[in-house]
One Martini backbone bead per residue (centre of mass of N, CA, C, O) as a GRO file, in nm:
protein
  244
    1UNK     BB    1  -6.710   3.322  12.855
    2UNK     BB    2  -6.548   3.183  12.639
    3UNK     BB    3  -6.356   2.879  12.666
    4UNK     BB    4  -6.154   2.993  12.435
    5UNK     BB    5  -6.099   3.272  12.519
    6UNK     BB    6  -5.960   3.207  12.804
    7UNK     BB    7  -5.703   3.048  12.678
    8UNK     BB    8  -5.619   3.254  12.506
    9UNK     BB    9  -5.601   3.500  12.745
   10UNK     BB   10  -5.348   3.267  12.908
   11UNK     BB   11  -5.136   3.205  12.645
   12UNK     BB   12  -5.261   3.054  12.458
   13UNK     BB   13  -5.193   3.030  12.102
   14UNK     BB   14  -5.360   2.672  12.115
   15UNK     BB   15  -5.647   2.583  12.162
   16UNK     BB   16  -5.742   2.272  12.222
   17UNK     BB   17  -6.059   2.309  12.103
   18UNK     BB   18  -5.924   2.414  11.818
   19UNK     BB   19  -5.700   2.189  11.766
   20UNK     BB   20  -5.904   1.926  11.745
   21UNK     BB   21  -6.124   2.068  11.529
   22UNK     BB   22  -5.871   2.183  11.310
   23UNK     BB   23  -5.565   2.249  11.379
   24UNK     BB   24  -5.465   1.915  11.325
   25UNK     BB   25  -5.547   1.882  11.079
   26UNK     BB   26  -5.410   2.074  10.908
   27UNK     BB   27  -5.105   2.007  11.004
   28UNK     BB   28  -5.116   1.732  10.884
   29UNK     BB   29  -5.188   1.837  10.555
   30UNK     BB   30  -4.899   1.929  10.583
   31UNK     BB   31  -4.694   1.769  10.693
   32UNK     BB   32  -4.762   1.543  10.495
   33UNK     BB   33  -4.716   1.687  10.189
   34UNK     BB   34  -4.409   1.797  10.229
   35UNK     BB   35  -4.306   1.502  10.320
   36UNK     BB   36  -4.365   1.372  10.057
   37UNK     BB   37  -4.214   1.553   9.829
   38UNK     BB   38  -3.974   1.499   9.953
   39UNK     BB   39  -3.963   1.157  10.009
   40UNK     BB   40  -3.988   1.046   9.673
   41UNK     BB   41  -3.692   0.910   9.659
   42UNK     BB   42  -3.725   0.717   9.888
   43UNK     BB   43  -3.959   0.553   9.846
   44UNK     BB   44  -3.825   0.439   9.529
   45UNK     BB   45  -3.569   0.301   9.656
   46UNK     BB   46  -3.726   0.120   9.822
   47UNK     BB   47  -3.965  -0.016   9.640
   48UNK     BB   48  -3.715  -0.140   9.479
   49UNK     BB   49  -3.573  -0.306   9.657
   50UNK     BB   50  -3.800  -0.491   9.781
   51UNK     BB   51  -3.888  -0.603   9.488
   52UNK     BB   52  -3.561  -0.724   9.458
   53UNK     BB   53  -3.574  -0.875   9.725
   54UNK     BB   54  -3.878  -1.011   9.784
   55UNK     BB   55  -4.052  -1.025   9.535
   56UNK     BB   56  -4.290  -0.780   9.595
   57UNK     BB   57  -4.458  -0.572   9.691
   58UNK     BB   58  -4.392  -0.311   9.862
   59UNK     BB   59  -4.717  -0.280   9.991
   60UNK     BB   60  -4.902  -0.268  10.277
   61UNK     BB   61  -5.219  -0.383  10.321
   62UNK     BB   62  -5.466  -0.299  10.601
   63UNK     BB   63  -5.763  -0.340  10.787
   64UNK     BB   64  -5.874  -0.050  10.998
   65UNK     BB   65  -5.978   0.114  11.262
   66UNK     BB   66  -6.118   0.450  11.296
   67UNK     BB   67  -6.286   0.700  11.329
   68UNK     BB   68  -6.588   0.586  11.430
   69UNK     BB   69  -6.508   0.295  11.336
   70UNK     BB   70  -6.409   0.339  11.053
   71UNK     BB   71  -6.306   0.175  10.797
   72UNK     BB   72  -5.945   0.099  10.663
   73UNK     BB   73  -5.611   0.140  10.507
   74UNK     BB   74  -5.316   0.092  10.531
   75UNK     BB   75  -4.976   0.192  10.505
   76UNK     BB   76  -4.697   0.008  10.386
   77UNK     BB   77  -4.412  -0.147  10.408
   78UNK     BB   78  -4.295  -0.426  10.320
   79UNK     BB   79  -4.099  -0.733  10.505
   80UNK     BB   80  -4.248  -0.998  10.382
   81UNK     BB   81  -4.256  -1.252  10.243
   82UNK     BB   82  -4.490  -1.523  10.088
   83UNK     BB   83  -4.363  -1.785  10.215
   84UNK     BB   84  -4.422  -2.123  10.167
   85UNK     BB   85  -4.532  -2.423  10.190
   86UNK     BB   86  -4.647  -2.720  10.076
   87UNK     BB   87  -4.940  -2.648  10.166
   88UNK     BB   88  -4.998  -2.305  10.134
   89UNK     BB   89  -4.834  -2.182  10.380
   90UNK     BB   90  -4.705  -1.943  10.587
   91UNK     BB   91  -4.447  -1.876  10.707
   92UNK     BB   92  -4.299  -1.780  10.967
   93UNK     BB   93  -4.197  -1.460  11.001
   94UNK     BB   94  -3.881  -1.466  11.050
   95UNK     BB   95  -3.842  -1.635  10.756
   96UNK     BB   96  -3.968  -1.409  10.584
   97UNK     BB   97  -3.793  -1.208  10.674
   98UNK     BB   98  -3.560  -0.976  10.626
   99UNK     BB   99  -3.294  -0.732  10.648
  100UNK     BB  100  -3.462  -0.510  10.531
  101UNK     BB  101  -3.722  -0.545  10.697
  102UNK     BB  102  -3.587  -0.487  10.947
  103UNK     BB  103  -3.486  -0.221  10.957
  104UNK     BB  104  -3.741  -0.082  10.900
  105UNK     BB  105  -3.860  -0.162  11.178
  106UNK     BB  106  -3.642  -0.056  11.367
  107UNK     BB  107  -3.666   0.274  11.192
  108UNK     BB  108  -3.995   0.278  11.136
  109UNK     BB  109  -3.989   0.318  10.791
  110UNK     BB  110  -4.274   0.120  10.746
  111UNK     BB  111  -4.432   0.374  10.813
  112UNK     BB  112  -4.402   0.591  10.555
  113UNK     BB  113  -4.664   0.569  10.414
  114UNK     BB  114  -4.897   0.705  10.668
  115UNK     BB  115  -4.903   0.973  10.532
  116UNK     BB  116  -5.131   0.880  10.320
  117UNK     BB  117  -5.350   0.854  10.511
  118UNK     BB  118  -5.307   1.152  10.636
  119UNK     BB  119  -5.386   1.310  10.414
  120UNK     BB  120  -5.678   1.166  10.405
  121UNK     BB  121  -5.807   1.136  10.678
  122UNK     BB  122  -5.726   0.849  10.856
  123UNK     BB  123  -5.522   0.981  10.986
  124UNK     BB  124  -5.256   1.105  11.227
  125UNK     BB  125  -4.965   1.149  11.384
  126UNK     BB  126  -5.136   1.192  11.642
  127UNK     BB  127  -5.226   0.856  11.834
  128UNK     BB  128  -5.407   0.574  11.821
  129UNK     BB  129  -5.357   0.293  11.735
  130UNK     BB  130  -5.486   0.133  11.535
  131UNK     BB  131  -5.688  -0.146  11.488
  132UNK     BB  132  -5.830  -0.390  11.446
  133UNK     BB  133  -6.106  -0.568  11.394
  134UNK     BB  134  -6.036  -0.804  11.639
  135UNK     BB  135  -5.979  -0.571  11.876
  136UNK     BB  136  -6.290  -0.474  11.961
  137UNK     BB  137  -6.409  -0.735  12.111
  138UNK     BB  138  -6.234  -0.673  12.408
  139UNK     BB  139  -6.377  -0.457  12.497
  140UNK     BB  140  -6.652  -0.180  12.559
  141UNK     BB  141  -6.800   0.017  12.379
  142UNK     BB  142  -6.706   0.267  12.549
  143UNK     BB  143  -6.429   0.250  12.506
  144UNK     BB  144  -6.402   0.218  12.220
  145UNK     BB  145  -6.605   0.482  12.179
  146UNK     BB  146  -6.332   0.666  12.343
  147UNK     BB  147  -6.086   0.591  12.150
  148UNK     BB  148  -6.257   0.653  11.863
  149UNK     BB  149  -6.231   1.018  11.866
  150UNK     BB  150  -6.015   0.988  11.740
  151UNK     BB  151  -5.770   0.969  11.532
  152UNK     BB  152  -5.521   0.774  11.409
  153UNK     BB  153  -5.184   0.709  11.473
  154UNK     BB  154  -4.862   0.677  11.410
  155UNK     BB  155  -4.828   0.801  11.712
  156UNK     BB  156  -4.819   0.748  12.075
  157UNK     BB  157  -4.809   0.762  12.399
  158UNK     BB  158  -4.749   0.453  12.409
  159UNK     BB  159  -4.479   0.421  12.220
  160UNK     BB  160  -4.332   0.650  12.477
  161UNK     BB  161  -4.418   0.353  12.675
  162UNK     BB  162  -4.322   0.093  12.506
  163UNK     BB  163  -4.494  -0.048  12.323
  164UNK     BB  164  -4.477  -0.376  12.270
  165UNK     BB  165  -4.413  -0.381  12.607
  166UNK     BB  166  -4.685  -0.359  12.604
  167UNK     BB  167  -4.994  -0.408  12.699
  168UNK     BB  168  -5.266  -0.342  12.569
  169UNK     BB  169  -5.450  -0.200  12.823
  170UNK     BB  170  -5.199  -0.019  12.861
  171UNK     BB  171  -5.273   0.138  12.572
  172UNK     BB  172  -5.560   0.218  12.648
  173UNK     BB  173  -5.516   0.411  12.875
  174UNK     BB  174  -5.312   0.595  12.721
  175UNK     BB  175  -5.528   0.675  12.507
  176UNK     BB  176  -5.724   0.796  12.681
  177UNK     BB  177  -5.543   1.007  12.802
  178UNK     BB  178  -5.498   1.194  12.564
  179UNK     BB  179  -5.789   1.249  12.502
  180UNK     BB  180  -5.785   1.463  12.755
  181UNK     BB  181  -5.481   1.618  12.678
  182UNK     BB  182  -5.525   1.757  12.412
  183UNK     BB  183  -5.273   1.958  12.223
  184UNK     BB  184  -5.020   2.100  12.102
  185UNK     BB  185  -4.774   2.006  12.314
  186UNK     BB  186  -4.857   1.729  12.324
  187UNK     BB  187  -4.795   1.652  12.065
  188UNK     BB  188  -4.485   1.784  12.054
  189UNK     BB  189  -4.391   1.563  12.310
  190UNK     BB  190  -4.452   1.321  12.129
  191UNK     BB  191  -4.266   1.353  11.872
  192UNK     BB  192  -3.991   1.391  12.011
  193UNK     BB  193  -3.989   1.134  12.190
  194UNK     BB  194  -3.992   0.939  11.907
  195UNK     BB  195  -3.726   1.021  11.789
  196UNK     BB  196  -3.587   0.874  12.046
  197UNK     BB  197  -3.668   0.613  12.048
  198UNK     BB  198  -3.593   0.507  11.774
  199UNK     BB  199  -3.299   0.569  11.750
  200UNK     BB  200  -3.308   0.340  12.038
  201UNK     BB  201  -3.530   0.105  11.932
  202UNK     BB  202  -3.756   0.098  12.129
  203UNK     BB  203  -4.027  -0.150  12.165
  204UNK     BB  204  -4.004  -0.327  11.871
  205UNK     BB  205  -4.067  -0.600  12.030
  206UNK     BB  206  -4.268  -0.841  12.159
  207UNK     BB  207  -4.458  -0.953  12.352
  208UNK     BB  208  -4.609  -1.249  12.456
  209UNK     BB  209  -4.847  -1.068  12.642
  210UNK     BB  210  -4.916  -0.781  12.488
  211UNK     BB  211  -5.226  -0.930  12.502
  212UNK     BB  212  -5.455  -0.809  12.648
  213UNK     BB  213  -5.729  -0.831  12.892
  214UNK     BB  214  -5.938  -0.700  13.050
  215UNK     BB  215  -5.929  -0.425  13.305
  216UNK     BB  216  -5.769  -0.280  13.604
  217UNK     BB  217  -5.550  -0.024  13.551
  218UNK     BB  218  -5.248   0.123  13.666
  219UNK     BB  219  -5.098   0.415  13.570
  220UNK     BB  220  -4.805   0.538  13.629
  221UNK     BB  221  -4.546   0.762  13.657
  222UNK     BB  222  -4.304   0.856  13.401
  223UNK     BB  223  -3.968   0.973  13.415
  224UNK     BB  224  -3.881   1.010  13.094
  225UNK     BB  225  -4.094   1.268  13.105
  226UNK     BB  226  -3.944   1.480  13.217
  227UNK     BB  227  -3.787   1.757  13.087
  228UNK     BB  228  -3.990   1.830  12.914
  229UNK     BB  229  -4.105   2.092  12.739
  230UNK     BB  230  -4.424   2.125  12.845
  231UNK     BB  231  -4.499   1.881  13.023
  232UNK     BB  232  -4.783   1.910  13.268
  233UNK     BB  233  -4.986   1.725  13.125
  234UNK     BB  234  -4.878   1.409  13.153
  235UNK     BB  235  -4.918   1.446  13.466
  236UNK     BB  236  -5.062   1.492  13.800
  237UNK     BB  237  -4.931   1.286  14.001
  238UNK     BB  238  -5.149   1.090  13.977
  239UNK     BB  239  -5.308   0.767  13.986
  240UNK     BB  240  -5.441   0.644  13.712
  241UNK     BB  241  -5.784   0.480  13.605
  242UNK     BB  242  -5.937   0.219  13.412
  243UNK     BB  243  -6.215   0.102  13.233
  244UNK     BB  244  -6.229  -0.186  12.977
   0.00000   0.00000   0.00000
């Protein structure tokens, strides 16, 4: 009997490898466009309020690599000015943001262009958050390779577990992990759980030590995610290792 026959008969309405293989894009590529037209009020006034706050474009484009490390371009809203020193160096980050900047940061709304990401099918809303291409030289080709095999997300496994509080490798174990577990309910318990983070808006600021070097990391099973209802892909009891 086919692998997906089975899970099928087992009482699961969307088998993981259904929705790996399209049922995750359609998902995206329908609320991601219901989102964006929904949203395109507040899209046109914060991009005006950035334009008239910080006099520049509203918009940040960042180079990162996608599914297949194939290079897309991220889209964000801007958070800091341009402002430069005498010798036509920019200002240190701190100097740089401002009020409105910081909101959008701490609300993670500067995240809200990545719909259009989502929308072209460089991004989905859950997975690993994309690398720089500087980030890329840090793991192991096989690494990379089992990392970026799944396109990357807005939010993710490692987001609702520390987010920039987290060590970089602890960041990629956790996306490790997810890419082993993934299925529509996995998806759907850590959307529910991106909304409580944000509110609480825990892990916003990073650690001075957030990029770490590879390593062979142990990730312990983490109380928070109790509760959550059809929890039991997230941990199995035993603590699991990575070679980054």
């Amino acid at each position: 009997m086919p692998r997906s026959a089975t899970k099928a008969s087992s009482g699961n309405p969307l088998p993981a490898d259904f929705y790996g293989r399209c049922g995750k894009r359609v998902l995206d590529f329908t609320v991601a466009l219901l989102s964006l037209v929904c949203l395109i009020p507040l899209f046109a006034i914060l991009a005006v309020l950035l334009v008239v706050i910080q006099r520049t474009p509203p918009f940040f484009l960042q180079k990162r690599i996608g599914r297949g490390l194939k290079p897309f371009y991220i889209i964000k809203f801007k958070t800091m000015k341009d402002t430069r020193d005498a010798e036509g160096r920019l200002l240190p980050d701190e100097q740089r943001t401002t009020f409105l900047g910081s909101l959008l940061r701490r609300t993670s709304l500067d995240e809200l262009p990545e719909l259009v990401n989502v929308l072209l099918g460089d991004m989905s809303f859950i997975g690993p958050r994309p690398w720089i291409p500087e980030q890329m030289a840090i793991f192991t080709p096989s690494t990379r390779k089992k990392r970026m095999a799944l396109p990357p997300g807005i939010t993710g496994l490692a987001q609702i577990h520390g987010r920039n509080n987290l060590t970089f490798r602890q960041r990629v174990c956790y996306d490790l992990r997810y890419k082993r577990h993934l299925s529509f309910r996995y998806d759907l318990n850590i959307l529910l759980y991106t909304f409580y983070k944000v509110i609480k808006e825990e892990g916003i600021h990073q650690r001075p030590d957030a990029l770490g070097k590879p390593a062979l990391t142990v990730m312990p099973k983490d109380p928070h995610t109790r509760g959550l209802r059809g929890n039991s892909g997230f941990y199995n009891g035993s603590h699991q290792t990575e070679t980054l």
